[in-house]
C-alpha positions in Angstrom: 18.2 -1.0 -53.3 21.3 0.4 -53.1 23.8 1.1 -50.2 23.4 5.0 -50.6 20.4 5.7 -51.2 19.4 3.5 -47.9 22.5 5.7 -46.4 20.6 8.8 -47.5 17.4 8.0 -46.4 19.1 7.4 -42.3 20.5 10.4 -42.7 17.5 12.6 -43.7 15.4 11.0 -41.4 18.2 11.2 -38.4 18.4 15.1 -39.5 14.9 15.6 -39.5 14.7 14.0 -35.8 17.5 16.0 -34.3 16.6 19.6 -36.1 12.6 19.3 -34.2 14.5 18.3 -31.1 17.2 21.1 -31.1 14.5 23.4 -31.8 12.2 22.3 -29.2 14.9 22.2 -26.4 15.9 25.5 -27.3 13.1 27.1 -27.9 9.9 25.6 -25.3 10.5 25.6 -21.3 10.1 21.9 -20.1 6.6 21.1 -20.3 5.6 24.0 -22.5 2.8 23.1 -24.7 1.7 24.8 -28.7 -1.3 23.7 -29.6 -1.1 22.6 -33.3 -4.9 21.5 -33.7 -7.2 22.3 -31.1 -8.5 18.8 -28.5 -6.4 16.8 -30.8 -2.6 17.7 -31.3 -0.2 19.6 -29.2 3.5 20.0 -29.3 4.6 19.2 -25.6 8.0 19.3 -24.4 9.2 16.8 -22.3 12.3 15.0 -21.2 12.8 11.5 -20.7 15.6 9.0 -19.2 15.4 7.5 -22.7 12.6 4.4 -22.7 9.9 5.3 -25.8 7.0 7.3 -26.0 7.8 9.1 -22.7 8.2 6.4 -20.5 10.7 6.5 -17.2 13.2 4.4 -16.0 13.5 4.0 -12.1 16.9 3.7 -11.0 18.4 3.2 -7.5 20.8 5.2 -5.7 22.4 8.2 -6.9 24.0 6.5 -9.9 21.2 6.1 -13.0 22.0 2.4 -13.8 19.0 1.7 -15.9 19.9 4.6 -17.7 23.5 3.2 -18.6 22.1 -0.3 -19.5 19.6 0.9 -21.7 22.2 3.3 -23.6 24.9 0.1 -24.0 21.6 -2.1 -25.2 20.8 0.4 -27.8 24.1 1.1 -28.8 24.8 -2.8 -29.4 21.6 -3.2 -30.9 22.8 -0.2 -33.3 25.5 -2.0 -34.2 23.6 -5.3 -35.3 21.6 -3.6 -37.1 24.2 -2.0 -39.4 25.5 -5.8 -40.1 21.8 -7.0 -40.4 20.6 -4.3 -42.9 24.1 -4.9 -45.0 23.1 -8.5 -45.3 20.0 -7.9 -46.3 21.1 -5.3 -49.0 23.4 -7.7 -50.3 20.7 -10.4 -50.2 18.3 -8.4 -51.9 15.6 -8.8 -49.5 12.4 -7.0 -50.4 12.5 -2.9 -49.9 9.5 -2.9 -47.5 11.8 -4.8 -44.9 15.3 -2.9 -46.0 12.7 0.5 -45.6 11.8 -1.2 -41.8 15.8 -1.9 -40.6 16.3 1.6 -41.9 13.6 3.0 -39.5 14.5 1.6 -36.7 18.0 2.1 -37.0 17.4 5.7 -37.7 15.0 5.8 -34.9 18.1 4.4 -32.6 20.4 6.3 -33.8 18.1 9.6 -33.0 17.6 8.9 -29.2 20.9 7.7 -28.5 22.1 10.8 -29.9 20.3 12.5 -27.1 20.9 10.5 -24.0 24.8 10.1 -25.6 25.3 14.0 -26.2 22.6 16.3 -25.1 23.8 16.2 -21.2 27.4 17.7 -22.8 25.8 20.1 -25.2 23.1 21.8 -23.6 22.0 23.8 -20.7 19.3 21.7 -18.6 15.6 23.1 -19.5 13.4 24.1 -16.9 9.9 25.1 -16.7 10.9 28.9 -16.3 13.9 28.6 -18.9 14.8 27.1 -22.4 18.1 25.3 -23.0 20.8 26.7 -24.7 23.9 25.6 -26.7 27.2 25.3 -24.7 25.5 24.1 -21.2 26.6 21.2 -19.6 23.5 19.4 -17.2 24.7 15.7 -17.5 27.5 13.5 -17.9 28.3 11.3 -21.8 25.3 8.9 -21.9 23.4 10.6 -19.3 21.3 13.2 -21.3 17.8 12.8 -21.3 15.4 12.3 -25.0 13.6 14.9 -26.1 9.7 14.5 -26.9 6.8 16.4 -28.0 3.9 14.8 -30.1 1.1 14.6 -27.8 -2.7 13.3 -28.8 -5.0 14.0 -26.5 -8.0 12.9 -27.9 -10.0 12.2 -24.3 -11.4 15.0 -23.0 -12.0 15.0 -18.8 -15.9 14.8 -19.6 -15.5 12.4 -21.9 -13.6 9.9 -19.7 -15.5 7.3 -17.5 -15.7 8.4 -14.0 -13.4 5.0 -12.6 -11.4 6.0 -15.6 -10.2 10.1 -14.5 -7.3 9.1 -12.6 -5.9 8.6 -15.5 -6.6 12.4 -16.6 -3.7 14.8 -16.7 -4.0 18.2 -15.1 -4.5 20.0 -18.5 -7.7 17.0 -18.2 -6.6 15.4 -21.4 -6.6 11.2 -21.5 -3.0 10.9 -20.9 -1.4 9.3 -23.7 2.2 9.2 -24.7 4.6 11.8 -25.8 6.8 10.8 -28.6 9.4 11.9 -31.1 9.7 11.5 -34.5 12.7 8.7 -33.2 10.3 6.9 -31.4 7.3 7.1 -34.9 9.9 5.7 -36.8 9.9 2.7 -35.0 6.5 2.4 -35.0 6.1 2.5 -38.8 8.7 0.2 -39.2 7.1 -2.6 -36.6 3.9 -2.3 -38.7 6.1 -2.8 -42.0 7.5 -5.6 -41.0 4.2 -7.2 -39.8 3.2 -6.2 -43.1 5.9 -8.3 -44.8 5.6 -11.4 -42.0 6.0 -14.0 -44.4 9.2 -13.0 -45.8 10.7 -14.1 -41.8 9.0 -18.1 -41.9 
């Protein structure tokens, strides 16, 4: 494969991550939920500290340290991927695992973008209020990730009673919230288990 095409497909698939976002953030209040298909699929707007699939990061004192550590993490591992997807180009391994790297790099990319720049771009979102361009609600590399795919396929009557305190107060099965970062990465992890041999 070569190098720009694989450039071209990061870029549309960072685009196509940062476009839903933008337009989520600035157009659905902070927890604001469409309902795409009925008991099944909903966009849902949350905001996270910046672990996957909607997950927090406890952090002690005033100063978000986990925060910081994840961002540098993600960022390094950013930049090991750009070397390990070059050597892999030049090395011609298969496109199934060059299509992988390029997920999860695009995937990085996309949610360091937000907890990197969001915080100095936008207004914060609220529950009563959408965000809006030319805010300022947090400091470079303390933004928070935007998500919204939600799947609640558990109903409350369907859930086993020592089971319901897992049941959100809309009494859906709570399951995670994602972006299409965070699916990227996901596709990617079952491509490469896919192409497991080509690693022995």
């Amino acid at each position: 494969m070569k190098t720009k095409y694989i450039a071209l497909f990061i870029f549309l698939l960072i685009a196509a991550d940062q476009i839903l976002k933008i337009w989520v953030k600035t157009h659905m209040t902070l927890d604001q939920t469409i309902i795409v298909c009925p008991d099944w699929f909903q966009l849902r707007f949350i905001e996270n500290n910046g672990a996957a699939f909607g997950m927090q990061i406890d952090s002690a004192g005033n100063f978000d340290w986990g925060k910081l550590l994840l961002s540098i993490f993600r960022i390094t591992m950013i930049g090991a991927l750009v070397f390990y997807l070059k050597y892999l180009i030049k090395n011609q391994a298969p496109k199934t695992i060059i299509t992988a790297i390029a997920l999860i790099f695009a995937g990085a990319v996309g949610n360091v973008i937000d907890s990197a720049f969001y915080g100095l771009l936008f207004s914060a979102s609220t529950p009563l209020q959408t965000a809006h361009f030319g805010g300022h609600y947090a400091g470079l590399l303390m933004g928070k990730v935007v998500d919204m795919f939600y799947f609640p396929l558990f109903q409350w009557n369907s859930v086993p009673s020592f089971l319901r305190f897992l049941v959100d107060y809309n009494n859906y099965f709570f399951g995670p919230i994602f972006n299409l970062a965070d699916a990227y990465i996901s596709v990617a992890v079952v491509l490469l288990l896919c192409q497991y041999k080509y690693f022995k």
